[in-house]
Biopython code that builds the backbone (N, CA, C, O; Angstrom):
import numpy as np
from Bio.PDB.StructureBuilder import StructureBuilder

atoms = [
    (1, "UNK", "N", (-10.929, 60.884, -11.672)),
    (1, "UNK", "CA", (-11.763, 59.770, -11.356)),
    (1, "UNK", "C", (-11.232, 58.468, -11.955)),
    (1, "UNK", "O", (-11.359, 57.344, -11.469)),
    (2, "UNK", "N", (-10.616, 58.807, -13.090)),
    (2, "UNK", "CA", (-9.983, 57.216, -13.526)),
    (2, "UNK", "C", (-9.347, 56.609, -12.713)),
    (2, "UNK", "O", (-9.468, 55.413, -12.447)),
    (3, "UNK", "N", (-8.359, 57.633, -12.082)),
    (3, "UNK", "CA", (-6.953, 56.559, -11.084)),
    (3, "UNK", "C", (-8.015, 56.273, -10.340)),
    (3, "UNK", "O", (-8.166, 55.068, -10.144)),
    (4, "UNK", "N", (-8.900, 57.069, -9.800)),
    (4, "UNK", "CA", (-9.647, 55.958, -8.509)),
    (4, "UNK", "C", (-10.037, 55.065, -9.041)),
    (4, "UNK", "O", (-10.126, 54.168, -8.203)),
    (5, "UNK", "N", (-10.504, 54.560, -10.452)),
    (5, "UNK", "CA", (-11.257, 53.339, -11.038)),
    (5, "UNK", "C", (-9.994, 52.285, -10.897)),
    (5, "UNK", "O", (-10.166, 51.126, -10.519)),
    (6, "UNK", "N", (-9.093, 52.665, -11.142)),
    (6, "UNK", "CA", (-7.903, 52.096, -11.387)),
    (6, "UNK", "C", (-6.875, 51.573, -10.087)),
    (6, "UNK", "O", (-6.036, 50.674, -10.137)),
    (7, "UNK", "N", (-7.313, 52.642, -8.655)),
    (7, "UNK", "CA", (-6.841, 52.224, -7.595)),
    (7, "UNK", "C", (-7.930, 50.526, -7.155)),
    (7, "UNK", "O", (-7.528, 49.383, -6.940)),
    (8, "UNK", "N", (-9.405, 51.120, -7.175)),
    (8, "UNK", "CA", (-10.411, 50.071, -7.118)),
    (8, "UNK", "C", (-10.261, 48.795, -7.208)),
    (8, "UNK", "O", (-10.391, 47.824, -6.462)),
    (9, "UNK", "N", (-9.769, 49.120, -8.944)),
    (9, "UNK", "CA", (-9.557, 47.567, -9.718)),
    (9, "UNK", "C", (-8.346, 47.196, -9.324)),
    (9, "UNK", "O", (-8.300, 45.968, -9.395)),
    (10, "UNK", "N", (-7.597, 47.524, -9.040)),
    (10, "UNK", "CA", (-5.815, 46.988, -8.452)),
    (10, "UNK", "C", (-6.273, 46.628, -7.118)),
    (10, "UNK", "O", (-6.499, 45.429, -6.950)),
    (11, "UNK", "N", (-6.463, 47.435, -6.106)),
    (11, "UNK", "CA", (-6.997, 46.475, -4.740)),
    (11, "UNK", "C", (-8.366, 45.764, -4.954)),
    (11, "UNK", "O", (-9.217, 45.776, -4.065)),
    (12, "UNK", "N", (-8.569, 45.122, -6.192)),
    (12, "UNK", "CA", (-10.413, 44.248, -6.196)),
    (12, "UNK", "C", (-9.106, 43.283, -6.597)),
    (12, "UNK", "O", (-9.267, 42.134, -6.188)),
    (13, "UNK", "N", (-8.315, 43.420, -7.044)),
    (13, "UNK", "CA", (-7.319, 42.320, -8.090)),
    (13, "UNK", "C", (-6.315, 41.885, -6.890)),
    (13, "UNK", "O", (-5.875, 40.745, -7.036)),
    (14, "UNK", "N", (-5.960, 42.431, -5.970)),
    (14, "UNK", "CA", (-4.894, 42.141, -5.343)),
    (14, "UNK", "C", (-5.787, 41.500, -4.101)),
    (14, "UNK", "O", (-5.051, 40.571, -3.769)),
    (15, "UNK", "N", (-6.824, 41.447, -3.301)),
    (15, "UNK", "CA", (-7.887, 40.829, -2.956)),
    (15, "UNK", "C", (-8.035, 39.438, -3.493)),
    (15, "UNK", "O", (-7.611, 38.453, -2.888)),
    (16, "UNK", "N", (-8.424, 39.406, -4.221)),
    (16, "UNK", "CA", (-8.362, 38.268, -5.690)),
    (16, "UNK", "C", (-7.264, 37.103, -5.309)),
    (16, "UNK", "O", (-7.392, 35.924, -4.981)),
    (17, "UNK", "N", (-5.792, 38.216, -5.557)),
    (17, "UNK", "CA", (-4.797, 37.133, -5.719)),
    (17, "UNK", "C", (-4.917, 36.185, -3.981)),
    (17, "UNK", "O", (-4.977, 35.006, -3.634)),
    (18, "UNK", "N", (-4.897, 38.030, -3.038)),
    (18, "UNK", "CA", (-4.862, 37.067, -1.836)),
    (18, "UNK", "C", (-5.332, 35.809, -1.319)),
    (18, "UNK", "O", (-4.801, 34.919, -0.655)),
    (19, "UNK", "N", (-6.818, 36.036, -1.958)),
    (19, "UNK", "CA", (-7.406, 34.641, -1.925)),
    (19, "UNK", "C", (-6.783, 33.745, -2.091)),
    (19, "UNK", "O", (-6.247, 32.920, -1.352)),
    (20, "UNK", "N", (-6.874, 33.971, -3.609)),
    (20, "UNK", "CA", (-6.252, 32.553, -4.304)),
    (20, "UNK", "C", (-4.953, 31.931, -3.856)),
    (20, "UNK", "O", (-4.844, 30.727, -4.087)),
    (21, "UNK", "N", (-3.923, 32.554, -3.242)),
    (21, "UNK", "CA", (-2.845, 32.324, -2.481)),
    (21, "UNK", "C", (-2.872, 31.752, -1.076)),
    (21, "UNK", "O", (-2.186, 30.875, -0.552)),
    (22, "UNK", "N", (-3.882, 32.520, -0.610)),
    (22, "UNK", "CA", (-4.717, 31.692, 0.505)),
    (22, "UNK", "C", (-5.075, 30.242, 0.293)),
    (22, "UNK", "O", (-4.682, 29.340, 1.033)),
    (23, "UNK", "N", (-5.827, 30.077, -0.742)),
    (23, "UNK", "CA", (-6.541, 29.054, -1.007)),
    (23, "UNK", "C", (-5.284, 27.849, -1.143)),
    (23, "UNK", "O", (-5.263, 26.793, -0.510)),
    (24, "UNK", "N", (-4.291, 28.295, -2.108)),
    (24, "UNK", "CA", (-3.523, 27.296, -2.847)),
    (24, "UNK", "C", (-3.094, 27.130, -1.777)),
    (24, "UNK", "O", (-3.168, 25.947, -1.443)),
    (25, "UNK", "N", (-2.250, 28.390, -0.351)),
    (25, "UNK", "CA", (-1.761, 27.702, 0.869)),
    (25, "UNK", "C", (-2.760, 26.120, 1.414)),
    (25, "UNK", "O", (-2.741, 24.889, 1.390)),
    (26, "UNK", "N", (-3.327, 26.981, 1.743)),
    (26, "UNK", "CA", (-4.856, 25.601, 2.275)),
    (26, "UNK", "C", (-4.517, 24.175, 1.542)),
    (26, "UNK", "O", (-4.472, 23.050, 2.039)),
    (27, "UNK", "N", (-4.315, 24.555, 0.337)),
    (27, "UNK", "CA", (-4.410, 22.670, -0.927)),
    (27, "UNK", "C", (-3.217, 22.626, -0.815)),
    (27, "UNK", "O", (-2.724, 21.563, -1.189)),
    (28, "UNK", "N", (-2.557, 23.350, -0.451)),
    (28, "UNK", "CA", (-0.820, 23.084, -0.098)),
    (28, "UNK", "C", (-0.934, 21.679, 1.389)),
    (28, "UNK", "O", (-1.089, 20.481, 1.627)),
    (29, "UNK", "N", (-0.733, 22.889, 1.917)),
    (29, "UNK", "CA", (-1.051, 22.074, 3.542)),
    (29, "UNK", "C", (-1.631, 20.874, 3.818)),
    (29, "UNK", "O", (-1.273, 20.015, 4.623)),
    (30, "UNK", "N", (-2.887, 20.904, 2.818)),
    (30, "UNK", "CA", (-3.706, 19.924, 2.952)),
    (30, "UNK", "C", (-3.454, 18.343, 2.075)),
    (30, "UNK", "O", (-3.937, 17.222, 2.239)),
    (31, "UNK", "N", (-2.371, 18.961, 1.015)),
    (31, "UNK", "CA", (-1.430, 18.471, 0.354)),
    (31, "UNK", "C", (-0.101, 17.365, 1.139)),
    (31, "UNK", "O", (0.233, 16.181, 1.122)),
    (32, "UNK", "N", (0.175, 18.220, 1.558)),
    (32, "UNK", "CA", (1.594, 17.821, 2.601)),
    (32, "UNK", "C", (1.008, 17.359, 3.627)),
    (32, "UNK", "O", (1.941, 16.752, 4.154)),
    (33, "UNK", "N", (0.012, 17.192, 4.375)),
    (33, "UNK", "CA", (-0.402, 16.206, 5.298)),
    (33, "UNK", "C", (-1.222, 15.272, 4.883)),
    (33, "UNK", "O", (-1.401, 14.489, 5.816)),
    (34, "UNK", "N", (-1.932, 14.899, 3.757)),
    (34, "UNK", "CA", (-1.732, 13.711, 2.871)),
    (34, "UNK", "C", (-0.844, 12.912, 2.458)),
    (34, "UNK", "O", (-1.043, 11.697, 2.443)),
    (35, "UNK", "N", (0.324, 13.487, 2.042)),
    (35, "UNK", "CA", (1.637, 12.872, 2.109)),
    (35, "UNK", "C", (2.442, 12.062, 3.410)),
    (35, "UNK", "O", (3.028, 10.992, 3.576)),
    (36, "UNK", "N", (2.052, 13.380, 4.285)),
    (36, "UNK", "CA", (2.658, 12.630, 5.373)),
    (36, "UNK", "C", (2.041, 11.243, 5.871)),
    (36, "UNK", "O", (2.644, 10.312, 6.405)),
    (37, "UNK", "N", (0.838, 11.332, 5.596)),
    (37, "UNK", "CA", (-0.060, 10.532, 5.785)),
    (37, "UNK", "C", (0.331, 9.040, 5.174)),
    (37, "UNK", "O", (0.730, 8.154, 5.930)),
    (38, "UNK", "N", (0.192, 8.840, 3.805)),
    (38, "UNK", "CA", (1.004, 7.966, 2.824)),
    (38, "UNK", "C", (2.294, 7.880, 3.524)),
    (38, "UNK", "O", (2.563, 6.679, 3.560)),
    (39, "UNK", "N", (3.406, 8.683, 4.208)),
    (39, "UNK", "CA", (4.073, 8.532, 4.014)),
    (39, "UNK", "C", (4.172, 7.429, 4.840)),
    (39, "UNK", "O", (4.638, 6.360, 4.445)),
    (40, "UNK", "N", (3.623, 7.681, 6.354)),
    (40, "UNK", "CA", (3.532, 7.211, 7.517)),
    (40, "UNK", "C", (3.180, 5.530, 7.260)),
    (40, "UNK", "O", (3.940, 4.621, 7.597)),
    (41, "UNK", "N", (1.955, 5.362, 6.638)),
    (41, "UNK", "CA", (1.213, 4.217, 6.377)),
    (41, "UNK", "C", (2.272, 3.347, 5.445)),
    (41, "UNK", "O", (2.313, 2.147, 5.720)),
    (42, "UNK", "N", (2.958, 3.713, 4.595)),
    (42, "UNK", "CA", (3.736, 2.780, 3.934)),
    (42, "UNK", "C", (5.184, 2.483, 4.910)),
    (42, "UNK", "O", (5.964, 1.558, 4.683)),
    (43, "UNK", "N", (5.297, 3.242, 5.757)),
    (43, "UNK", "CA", (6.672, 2.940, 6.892)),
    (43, "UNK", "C", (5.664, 2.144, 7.431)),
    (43, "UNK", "O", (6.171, 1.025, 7.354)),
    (44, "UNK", "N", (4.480, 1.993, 7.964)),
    (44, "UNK", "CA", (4.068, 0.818, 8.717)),
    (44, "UNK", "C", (4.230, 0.080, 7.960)),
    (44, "UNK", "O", (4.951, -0.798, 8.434)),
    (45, "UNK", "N", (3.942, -0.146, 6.850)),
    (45, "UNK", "CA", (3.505, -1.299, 6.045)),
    (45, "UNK", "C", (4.779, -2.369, 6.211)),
    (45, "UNK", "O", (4.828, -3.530, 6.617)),
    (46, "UNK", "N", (6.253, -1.007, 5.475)),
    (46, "UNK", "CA", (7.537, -1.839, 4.955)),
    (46, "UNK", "C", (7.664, -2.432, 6.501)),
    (46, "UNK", "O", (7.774, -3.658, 6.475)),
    (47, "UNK", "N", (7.675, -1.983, 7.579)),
    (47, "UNK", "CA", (7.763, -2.473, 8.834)),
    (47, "UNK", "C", (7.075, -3.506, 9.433)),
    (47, "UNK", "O", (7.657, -4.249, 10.223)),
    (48, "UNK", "N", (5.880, -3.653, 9.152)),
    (48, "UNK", "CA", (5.198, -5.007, 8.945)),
    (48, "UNK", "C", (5.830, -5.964, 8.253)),
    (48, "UNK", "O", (5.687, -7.157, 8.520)),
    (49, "UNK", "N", (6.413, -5.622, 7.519)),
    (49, "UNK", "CA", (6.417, -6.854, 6.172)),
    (49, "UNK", "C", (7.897, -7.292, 6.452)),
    (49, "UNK", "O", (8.201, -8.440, 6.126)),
    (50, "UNK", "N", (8.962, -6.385, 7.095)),
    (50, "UNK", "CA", (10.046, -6.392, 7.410)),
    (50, "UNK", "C", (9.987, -7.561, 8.628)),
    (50, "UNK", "O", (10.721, -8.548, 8.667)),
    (51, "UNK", "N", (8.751, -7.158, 9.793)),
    (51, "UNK", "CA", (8.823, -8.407, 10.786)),
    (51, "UNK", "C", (7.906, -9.071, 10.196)),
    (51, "UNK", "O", (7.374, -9.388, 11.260)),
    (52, "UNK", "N", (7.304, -9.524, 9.490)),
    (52, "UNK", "CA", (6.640, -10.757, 8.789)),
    (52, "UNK", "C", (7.551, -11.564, 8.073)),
    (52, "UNK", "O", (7.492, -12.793, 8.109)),
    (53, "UNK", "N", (8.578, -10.795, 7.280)),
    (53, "UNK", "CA", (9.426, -11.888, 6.683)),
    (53, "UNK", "C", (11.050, -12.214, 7.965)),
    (53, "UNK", "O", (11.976, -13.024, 7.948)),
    (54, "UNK", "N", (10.780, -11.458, 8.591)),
    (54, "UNK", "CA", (11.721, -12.074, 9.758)),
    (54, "UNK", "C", (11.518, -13.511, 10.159)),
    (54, "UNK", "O", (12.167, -14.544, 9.996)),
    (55, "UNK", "N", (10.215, -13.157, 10.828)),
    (55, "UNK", "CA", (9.555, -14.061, 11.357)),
    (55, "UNK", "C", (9.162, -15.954, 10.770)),
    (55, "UNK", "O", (8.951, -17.057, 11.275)),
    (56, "UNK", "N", (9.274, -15.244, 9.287)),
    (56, "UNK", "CA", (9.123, -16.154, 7.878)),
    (56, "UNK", "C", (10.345, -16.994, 8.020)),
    (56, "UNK", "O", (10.647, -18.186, 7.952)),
    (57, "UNK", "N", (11.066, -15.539, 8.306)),
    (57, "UNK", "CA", (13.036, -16.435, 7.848)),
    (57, "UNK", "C", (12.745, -17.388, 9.167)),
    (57, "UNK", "O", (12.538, -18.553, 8.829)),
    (58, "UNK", "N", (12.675, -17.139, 10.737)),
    (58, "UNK", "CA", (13.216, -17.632, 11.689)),
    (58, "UNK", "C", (12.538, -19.211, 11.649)),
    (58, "UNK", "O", (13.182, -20.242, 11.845)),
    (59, "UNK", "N", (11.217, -19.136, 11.373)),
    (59, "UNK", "CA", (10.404, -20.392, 11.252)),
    (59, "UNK", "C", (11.212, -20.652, 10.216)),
    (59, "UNK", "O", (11.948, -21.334, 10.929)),
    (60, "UNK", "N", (11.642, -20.705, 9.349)),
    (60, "UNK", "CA", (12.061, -21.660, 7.661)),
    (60, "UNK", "C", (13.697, -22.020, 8.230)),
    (60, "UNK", "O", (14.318, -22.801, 7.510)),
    (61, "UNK", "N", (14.493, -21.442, 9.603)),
    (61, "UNK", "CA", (15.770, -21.585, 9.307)),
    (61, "UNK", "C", (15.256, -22.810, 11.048)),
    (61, "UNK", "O", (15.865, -23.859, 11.260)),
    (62, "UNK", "N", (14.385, -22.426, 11.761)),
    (62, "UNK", "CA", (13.809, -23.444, 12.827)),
    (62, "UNK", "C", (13.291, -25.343, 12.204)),
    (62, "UNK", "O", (13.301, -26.458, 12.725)),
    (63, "UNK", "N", (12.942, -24.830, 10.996)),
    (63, "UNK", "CA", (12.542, -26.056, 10.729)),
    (63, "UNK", "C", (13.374, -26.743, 9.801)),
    (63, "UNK", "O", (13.254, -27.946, 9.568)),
    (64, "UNK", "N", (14.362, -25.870, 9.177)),
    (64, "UNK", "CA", (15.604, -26.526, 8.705)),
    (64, "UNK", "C", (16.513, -27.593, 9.672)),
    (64, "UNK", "O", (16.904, -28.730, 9.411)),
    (65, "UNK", "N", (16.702, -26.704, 10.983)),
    (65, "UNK", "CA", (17.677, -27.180, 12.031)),
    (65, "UNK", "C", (17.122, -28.390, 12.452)),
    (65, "UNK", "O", (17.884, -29.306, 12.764)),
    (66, "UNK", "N", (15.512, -28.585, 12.528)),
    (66, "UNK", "CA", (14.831, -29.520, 13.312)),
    (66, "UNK", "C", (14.762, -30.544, 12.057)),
    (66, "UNK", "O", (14.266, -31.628, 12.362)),
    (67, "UNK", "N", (15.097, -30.432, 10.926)),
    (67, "UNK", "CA", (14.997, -31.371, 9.675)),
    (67, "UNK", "C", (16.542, -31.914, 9.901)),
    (67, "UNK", "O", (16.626, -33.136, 10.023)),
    (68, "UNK", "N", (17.370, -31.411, 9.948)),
    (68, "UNK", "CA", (18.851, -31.694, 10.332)),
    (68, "UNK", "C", (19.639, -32.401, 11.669)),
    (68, "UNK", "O", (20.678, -33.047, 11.812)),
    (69, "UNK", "N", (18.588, -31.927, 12.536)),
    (69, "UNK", "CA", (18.734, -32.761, 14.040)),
    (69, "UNK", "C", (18.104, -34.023, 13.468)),
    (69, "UNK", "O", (18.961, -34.905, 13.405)),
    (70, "UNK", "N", (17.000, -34.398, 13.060)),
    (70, "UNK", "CA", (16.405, -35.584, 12.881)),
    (70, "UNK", "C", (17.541, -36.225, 11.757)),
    (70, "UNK", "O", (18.149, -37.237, 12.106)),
    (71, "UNK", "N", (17.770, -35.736, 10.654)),
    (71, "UNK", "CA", (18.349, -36.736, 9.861)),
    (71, "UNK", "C", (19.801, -37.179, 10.903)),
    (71, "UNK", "O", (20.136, -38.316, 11.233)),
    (72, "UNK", "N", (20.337, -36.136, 11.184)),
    (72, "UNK", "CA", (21.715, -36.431, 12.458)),
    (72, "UNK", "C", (21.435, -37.830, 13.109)),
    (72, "UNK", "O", (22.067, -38.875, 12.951)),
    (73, "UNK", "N", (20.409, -37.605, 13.826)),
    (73, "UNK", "CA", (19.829, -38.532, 15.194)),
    (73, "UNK", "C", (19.530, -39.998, 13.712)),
    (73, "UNK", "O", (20.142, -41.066, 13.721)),
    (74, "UNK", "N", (18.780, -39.713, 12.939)),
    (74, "UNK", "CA", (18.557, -41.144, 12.484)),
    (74, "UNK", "C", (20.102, -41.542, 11.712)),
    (74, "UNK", "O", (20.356, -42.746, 11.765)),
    (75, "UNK", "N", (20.889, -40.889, 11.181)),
    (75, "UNK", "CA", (22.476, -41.528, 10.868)),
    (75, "UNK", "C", (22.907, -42.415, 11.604)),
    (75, "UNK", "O", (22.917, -43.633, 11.426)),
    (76, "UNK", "N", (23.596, -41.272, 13.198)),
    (76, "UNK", "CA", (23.396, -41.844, 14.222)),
    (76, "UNK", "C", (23.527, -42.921, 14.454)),
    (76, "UNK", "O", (24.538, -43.611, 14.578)),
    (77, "UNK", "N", (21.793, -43.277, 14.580)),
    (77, "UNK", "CA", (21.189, -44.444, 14.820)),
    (77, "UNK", "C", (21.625, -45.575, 14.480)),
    (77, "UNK", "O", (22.040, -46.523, 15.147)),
    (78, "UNK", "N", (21.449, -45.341, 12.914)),
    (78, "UNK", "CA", (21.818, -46.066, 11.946)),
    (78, "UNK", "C", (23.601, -46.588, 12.226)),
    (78, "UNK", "O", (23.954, -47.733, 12.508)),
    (79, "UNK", "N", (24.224, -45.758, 12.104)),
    (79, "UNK", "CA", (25.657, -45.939, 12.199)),
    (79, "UNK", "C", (26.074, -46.942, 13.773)),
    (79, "UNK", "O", (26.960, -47.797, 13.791)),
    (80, "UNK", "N", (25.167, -46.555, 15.028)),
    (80, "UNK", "CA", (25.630, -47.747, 16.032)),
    (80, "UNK", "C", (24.930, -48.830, 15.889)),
    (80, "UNK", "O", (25.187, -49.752, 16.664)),
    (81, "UNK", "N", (23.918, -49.008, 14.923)),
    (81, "UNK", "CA", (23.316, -49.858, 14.897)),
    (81, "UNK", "C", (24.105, -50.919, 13.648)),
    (81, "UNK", "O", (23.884, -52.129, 13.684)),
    (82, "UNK", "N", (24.803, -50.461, 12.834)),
    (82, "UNK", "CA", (25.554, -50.827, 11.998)),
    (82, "UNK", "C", (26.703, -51.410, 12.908)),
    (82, "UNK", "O", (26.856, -52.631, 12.876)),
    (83, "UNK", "N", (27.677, -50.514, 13.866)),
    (83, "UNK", "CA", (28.208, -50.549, 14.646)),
    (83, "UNK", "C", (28.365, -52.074, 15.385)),
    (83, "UNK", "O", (29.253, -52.922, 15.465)),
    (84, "UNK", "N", (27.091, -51.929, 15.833)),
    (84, "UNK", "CA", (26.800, -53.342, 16.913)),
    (84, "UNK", "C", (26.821, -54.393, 16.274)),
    (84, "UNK", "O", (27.283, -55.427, 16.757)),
    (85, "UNK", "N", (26.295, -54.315, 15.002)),
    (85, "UNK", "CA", (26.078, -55.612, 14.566)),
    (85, "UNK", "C", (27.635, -56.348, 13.728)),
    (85, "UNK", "O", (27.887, -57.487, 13.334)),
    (86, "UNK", "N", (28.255, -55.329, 13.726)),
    (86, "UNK", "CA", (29.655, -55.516, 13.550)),
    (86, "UNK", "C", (30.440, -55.877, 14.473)),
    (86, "UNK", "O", (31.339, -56.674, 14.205)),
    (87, "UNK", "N", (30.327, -55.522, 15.389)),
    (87, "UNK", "CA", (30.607, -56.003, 17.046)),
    (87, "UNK", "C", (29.955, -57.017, 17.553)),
    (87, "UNK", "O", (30.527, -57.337, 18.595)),
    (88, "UNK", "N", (28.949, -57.763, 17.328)),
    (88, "UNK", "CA", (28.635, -58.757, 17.648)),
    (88, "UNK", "C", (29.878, -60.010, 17.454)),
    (88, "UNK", "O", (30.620, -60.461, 18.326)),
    (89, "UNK", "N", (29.823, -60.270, 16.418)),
    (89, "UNK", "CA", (30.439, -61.573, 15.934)),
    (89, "UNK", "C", (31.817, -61.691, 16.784)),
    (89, "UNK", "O", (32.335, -62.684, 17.295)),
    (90, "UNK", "N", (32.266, -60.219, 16.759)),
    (90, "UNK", "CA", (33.947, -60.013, 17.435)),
    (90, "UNK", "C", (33.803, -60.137, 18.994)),
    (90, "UNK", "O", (34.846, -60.479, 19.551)),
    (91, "UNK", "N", (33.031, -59.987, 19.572)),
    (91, "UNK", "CA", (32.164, -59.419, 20.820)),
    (91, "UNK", "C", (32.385, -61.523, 21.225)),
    (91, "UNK", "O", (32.910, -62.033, 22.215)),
    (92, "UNK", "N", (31.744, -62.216, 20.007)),
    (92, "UNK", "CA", (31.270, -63.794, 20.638)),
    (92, "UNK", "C", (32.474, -64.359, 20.886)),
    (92, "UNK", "O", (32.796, -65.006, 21.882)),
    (93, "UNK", "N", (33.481, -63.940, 19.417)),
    (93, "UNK", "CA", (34.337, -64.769, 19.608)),
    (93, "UNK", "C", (35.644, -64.344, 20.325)),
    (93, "UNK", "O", (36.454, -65.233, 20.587)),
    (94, "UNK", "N", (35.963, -62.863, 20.717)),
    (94, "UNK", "CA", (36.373, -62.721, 22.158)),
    (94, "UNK", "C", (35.827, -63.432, 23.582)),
    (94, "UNK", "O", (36.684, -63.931, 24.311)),
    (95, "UNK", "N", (34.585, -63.479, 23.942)),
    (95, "UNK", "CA", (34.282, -64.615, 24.930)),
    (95, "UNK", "C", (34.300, -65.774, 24.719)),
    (95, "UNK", "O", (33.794, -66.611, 25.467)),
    (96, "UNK", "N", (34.977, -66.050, 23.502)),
    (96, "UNK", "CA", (34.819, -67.726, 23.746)),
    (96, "UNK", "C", (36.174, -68.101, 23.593)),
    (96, "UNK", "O", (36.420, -69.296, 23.761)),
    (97, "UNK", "N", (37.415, -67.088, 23.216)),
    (97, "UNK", "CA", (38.700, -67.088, 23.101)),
    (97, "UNK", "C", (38.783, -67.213, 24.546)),
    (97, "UNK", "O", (39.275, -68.306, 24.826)),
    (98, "UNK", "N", (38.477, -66.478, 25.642)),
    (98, "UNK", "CA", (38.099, -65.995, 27.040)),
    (98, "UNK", "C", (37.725, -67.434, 27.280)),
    (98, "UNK", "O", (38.674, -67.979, 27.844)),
    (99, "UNK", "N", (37.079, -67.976, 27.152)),
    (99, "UNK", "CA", (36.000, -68.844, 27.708)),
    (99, "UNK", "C", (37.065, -70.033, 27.202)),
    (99, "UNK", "O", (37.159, -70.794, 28.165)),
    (100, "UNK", "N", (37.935, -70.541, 26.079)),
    (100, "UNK", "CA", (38.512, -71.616, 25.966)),
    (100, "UNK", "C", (39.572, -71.344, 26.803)),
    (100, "UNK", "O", (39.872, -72.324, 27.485)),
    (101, "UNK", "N", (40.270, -70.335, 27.003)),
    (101, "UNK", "CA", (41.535, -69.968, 27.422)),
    (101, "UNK", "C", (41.193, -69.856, 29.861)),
    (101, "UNK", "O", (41.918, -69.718, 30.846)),
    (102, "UNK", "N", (40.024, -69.997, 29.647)),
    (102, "UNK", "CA", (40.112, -70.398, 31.167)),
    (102, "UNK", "C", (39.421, -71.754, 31.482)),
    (102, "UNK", "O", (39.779, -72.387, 32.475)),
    (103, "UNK", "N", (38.186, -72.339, 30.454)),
    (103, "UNK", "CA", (38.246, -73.370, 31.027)),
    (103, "UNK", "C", (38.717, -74.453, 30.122)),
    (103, "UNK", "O", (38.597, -74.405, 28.898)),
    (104, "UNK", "N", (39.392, -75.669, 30.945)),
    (104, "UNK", "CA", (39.627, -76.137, 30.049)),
    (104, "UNK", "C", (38.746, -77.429, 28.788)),
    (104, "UNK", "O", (39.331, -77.794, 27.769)),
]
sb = StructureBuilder()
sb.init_structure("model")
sb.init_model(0)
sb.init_chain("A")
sb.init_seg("    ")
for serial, (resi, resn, name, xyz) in enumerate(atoms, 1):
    if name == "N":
        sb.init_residue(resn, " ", resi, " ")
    sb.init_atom(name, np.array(xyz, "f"), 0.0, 1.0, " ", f" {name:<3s}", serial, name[0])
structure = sb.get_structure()
């Protein structure tokens, strides 16, 4: 009668473990698709943030170019306007070199 007490308690114990092996599978699983979970949500995130600072760069390198066209265009400006007024004086007294030299 003992070994049967003893078969009993070895399959009440091995029952037992199954569970618990069961169980830990379950918090396993349930484990690893939490993770995946996290894992997933932070690839959105870096991917968000990856086209947010794209987007950051393209506006900051757009409004550089458009800060650089303007100073260009007012140099420019500046420079034929410098230009002309340097050309004026040479501009008069070519037509009037012109202007003595045909009439008399």
């Amino acid at each position: 009668m003992h070994g049967l007490g003893l078969i009993k308690s070895l399959a009440e114990r091995e029952r037992e473990l199954e569970q618990k092996l069961e169980e830990a599978r379950r918090t396993a699983e349930a484990k690893i698709k939490e993770a995946e979970a996290e894992a997933e949500r932070l690839v959105r995130e870096a991917e968000e943030k990856a086209h947010r600072l794209m987007e950051e760069g393209r506006a900051e390198i757009a409004k550089q170019v458009e800060r650089i066209l303007t100073e260009a265009e007012a140099k420019a400006e500046a420079e034929a306007e410098k230009i002309k007024k340097e050309a004026e004086p040479k501009l008069e007294e070519a037509v009037s070199l012109v202007v003595e030299g045909v009439l008399p």
